[in-house]
N, C-alpha and C positions, 0 to 999 in steps of 0.2 A: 494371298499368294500370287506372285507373278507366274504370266503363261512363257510355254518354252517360246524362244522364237521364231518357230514355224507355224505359230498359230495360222490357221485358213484365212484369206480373203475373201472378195468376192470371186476372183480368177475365173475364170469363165463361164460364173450360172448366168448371166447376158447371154448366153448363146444361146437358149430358149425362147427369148422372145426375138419374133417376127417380124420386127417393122410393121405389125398392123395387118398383116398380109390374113389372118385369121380372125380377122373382124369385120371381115367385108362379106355382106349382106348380099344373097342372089336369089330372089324368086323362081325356086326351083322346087320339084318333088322330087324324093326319093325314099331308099329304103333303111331299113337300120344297117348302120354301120356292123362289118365282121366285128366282134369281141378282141380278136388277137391283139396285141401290142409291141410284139416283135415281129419283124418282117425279115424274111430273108436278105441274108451279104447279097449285095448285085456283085455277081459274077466277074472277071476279066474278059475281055473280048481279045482269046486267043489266047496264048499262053501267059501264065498269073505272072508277077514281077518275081525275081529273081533278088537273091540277098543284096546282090550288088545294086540290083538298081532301086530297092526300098533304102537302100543308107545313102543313096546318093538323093531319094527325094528327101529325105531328113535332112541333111546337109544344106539343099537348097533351100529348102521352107524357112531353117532355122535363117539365111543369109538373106532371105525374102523378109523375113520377120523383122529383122537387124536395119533396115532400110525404112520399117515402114510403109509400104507400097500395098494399100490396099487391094488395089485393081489386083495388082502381080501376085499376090499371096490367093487372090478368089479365085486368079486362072488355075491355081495347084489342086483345086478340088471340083469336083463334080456336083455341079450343086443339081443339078437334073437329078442325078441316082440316090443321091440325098433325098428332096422331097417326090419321087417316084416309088423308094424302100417306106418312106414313111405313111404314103397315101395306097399302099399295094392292100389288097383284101376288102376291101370297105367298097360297099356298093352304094358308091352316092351318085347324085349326078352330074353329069360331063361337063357342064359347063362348072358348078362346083370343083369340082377335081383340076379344070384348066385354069381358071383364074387363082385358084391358090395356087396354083404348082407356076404358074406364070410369072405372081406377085414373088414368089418366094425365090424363084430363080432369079429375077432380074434382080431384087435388090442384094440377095446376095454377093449376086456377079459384081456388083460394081463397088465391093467392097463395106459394103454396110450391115456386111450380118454381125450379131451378137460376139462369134466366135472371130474372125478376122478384127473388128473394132477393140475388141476387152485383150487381147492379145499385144496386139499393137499398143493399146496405152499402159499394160504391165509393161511392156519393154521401153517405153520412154520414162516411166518412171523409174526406169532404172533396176528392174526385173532382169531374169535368162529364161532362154527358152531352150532346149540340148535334146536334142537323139541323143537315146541312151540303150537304144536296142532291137534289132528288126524282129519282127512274130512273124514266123514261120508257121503253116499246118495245110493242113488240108483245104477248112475251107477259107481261111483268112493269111492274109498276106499284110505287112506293114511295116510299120514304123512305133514306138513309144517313144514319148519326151517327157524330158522333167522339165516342169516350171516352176520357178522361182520367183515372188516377189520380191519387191526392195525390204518391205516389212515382214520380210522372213516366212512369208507364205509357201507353202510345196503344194503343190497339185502333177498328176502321170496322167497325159495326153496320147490315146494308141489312136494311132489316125491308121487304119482299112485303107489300103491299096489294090488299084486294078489296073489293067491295061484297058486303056479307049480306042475307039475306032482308028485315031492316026497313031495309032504307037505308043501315045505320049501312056505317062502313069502320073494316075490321079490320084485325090483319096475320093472315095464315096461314103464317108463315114466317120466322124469324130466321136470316141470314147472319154470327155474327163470322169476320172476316178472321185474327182471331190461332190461330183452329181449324181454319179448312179446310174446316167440310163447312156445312149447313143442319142447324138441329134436328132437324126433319125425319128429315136423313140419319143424325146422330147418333140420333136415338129408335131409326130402323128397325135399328139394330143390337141394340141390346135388347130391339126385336120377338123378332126372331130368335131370340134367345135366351130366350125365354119359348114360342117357338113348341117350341123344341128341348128344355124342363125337360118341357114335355106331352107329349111323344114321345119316352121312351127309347132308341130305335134311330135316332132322326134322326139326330144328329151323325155314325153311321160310317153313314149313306146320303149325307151329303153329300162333296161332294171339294173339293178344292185348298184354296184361302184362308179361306172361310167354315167350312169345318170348322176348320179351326185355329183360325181368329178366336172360334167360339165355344165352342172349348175352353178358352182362355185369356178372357174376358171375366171372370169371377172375379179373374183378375188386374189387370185395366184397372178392375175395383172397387176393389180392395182400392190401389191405387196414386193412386186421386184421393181416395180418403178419406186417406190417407197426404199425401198436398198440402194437404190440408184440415188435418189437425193439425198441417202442421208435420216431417213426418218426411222429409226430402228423401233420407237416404242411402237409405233404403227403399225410394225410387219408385225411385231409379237403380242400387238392387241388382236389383232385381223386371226391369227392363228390361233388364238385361244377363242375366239367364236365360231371355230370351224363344227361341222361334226367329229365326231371319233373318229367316224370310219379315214377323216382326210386327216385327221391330227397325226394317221400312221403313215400316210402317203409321203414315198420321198420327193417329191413335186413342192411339200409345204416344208416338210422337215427341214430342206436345204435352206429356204430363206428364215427359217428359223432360228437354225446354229448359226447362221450368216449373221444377224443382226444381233443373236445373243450375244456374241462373240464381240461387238463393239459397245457392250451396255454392261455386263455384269458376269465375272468369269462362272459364277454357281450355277447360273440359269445357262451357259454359255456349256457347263460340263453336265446340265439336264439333257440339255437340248442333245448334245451328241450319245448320251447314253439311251436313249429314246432310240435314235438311230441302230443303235447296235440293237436295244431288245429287238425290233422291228424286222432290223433286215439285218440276222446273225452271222449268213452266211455271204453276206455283199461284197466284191472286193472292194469298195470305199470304207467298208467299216472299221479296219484296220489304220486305214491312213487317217481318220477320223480321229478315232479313241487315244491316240497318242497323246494327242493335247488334252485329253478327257481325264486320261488315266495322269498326266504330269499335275493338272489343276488337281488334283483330288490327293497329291503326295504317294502314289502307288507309283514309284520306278520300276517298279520288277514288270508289274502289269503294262508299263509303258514300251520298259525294251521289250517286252513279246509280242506287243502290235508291233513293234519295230522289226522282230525279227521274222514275224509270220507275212507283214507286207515285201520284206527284202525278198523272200521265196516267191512270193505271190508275181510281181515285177520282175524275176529275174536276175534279182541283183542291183546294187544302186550305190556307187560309192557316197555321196552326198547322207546316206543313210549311217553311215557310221562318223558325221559328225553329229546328229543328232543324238547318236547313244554315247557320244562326247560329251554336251550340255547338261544330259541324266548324270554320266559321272560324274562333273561338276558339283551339281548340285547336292552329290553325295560327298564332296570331297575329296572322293576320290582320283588325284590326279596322273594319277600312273596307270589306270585305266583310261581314264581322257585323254593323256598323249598316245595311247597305245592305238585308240578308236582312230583319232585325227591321222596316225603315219600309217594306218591300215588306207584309210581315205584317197591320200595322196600315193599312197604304191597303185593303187586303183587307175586312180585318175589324175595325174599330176600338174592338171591345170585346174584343178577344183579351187579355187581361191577364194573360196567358202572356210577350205579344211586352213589355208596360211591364216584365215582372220583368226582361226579358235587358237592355233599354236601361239600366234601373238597374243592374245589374251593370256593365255597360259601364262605364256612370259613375263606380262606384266604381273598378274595376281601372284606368281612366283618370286618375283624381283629378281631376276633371271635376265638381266637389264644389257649381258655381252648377248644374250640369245633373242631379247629386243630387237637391238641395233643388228643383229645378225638378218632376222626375218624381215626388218623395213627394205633390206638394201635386195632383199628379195625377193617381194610387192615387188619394189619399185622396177628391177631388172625386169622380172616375166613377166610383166603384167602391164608396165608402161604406167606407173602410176607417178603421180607426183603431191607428194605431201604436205600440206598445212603446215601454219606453225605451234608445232604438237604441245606448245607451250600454255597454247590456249585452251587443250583439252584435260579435263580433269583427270580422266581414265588414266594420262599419262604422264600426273605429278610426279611419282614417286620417280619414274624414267627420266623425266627431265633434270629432276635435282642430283645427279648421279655424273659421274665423269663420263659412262660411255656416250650420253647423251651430247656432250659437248665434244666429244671425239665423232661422233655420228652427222653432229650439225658439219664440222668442220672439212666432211666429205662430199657435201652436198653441193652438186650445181649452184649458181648464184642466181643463177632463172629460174631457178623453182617459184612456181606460182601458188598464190592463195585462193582455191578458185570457189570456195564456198563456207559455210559453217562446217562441213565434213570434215572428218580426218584426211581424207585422199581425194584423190581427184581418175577419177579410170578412163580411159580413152576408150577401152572394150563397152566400157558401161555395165560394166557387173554388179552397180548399188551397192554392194556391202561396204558398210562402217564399221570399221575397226574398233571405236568408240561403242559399240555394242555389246563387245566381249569383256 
């Protein structure tokens, strides 16, 4: 059984690891680290951002993003308040605390964290990245985005916003949904573990989980570097030598389903159902199980992570091309059109929702309504198309008259500019040849 095509990537579990920055060795004493592993939002200095000014940092991140500009996307975030929330509570010692928070700041600043790097190279592959909604409350202020892989990956990014000392607004804090925790929470594990290379006898002072946890951290290295090359049986040999107590930890879960997910769809639909018994009530577990519950032929259980994550999020028009693909699959195509024009009333630049309508069209032979949707790519979207002659998806269109009435409208500069169907100037990745 083929998976939907929003199976997970990697999409930003990179954003975990440090540059190193938690392996650096400091002959220091100290004392056991506080237990806690969440740490309080840092604060605004002065009054929190305003709606208008959290959708206008979305706006810019996303056009920061669009550029590639490491430097300029690190300046958008606070990485002080980052590893400051991460390293808060834990009584280790100073010079511990300054050369991690030192290491961690500087290399992030200059564009080389996990999360700024993995972002940036979805987007050259031809990935989105989109505000899709500001979080309001009390004590959190922000921004969410959808990510999009070329390979039909989804992951929801809520990037915590504050005001800083000159005014500006930053974030102090990045949420991916397909990880489970906040940077933050992921840094302060490598705290930890840096607190505990400067203290010899720490690890057998501390007890239960955290001592395990930072017994094995080496392994949780050597397993996302292993994701990183490509070595998938690796990451899923490494994880089944784990103990129990880490086999439930989502620190290992992630690169679990990560690598099941390029090896074998069963173990790929273990691996996330693990996840869900573990952590029932997670909001990742939802975004997870869709592809869990699609491999496993249960649609109904699929559109209800679909519809319980659309609540959970706030709403997601991209979300109702997905419950598109399930009708599909059911045949059902009058629910699939119906999902995809809910989509696009949504959001009308979703050109996500025009790839599935054109799909429609061809698996329909629906060949005027074809020709209709290309010339409408090609208007709002600036695309410019192949010779679709070459594409199998679109034999039955080409053998057809509107197709020779559709070529016959065409510029005579339309360019060939790859094996794709289209060529997008936005860069929005999608292939029509998918549908």
């Amino acid at each position: 059984m083929r998976s939907l095509t929003f199976r997970l990537g990697l999409a930003v579990l990179c954003a975990v690891i440090l540059n190193g920055c938690a392996k650096k060795q400091i002959n220091s004493e100290g004392k056991k680290p506080d237990q806690s592993d969440k740490p309080p939002m840092v604060a605004s200095v002065g009054s929190p951002p305003t709606e208008e000014e959290c959708w206008e940092y979305g706006e810019g991140f996303e056009d920061a993003i669009f550029q590639a500009d490491g430097e300029a996307i690190s300046r958008m975030i606070d990485w002080q308040a980052v590893v400051d929330e991460a390293t808060d509570g834990v009584d280790a010692p100073a010079a511990v605390k300054r050369d991690f928070s030192q290491s961690f700041v500087q290399s992030s600043s200059s564009g080389q964290s996990g999360l700024v790097s993995t972002l940036i190279e979805t987007i050259n592959q031809g990935g989105r990245f989109s505000p899709i909604h500001v979080i309001g409350g009390k004590a959190q202020h922000g921004v969410r985005f959808r990510l999009l892989t070329a390979d039909g990956g989804l992951n929801y990014l809520d990037f915590f916003l504050a005001r800083r000392n000159d005014g500006s607004i930053k974030a102090v804090d990045v949420f991916p949904y397909s990880v489970g925790e906040s940077i933050a929470q992921s840094t302060r594990h490598f705290y930890l573990s840096a607190v505990a290379e400067s203290q010899r006898n720490l690890i057998d002072r501390l007890t239960g989980k955290e001592q395990v946890l930072l017994k094995h951290l080496p392994t949780l290295l050597q397993m996302n570097e292993n994701l990183r090359t490509g070595q998938f049986e690796a990451v899923l040999s490494a994880y089944r030598n784990l103990p129990e107590s880490l086999q439930r930890d989502r620190l290992f879960l992630v690169p679990r389903y990560t690598a099941a997910a390029e090896i074998d769809d069963e173990e790929y639909a273990a691996a996330l159902a693990d996840f869900r018994k573990f952590y029932p009530n997670d909001p990742s577990a939802d975004l997870l199980m869709i592809d869990a519950h699609f491999l496993q032929g249960d649609f109904d259980e699929a559109l209800a992570a679909i519809n319980r994550l659309d609540q959970s999020i706030g709403g997601d028009a991209y979300l109702h091309v997905l419950r598109s693909n399930i009708h599909l699959e059911r045949d059902d195509h009058a629910a699939a059109k119906s999902a995809i024009s809910q989509a696009i009333d949504e959001e009308p630049w979703l050109i996500e929702a025009y790839w599935s309508l054109l799909g429609l069209s061809l698996s329909e032979e629906d060949f005027e309504e074809t020709a209709r949707l290309l010339d409408l790519i090609a208007e709002n979207f600036e695309i410019e198309f192949n010779d679709l002659s070459e594409v199998p998806e679109y034999a039955g269109f080409v053998a057809s008259p509107q197709y020779a009435e559709w070529v016959a409208r065409q510029p005579t500069s339309t360019s060939i500019p790859d094996e794709h169907t289209g060529d997008s100037n936005d860069s929005t990745g999608s292939n029509p040849s998918d549908f």
